[in-house]
Residue, then its C-alpha position, 0 to 999 in steps of 0.5 A: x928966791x923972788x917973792x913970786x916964785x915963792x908966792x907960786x910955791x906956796x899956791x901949789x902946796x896948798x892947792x890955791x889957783x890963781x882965780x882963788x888967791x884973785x878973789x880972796x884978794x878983791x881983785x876983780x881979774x884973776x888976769x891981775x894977779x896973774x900979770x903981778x905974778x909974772x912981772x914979779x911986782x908986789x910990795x911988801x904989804x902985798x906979800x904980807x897979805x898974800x902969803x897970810x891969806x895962804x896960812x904962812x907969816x913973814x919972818x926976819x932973823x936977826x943973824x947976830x941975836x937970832x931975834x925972830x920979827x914976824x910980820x903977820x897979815x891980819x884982816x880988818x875986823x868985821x864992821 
């Protein structure tokens, strides 16, 4: 599955409009946001941030080991 369609899955289970995920991530255009989604061009980092800021983490399984890395969006503490 893409890392859009993912994305747009999650917006719907946790009810966040394409507006509100804009703002949360500084954009200054929902339409941004909307053009990344269509065109499915996030970095990593981007689907890190997004899906943190939706109250998921990122998980690799090592399949040989089971070993569980989890990549986790933590934003910049205050100044």
């Amino acid at each position: 599955m893409s890392a859009s369609k993912v994305i747009k899955q999650i917006m719907v289970e946790t009810d966040t409009s394409v507006k509100d995920l804009a703002a949360m991530l500084g954009m200054k255009s929902p339409q941004i946001l909307s053009n990344k989604l269509y065109r499915d061009t996030f970095t990593f980092e981007d689907y890190v941030k997004i899906t943190g800021l939706l109250g998921c983490t990122v998980q690799t399984v090592v399949d040989s080991s089971g070993k569980i890395y989890v990549n986790e969006y933590k934003p910049a503490a205050d100044k």
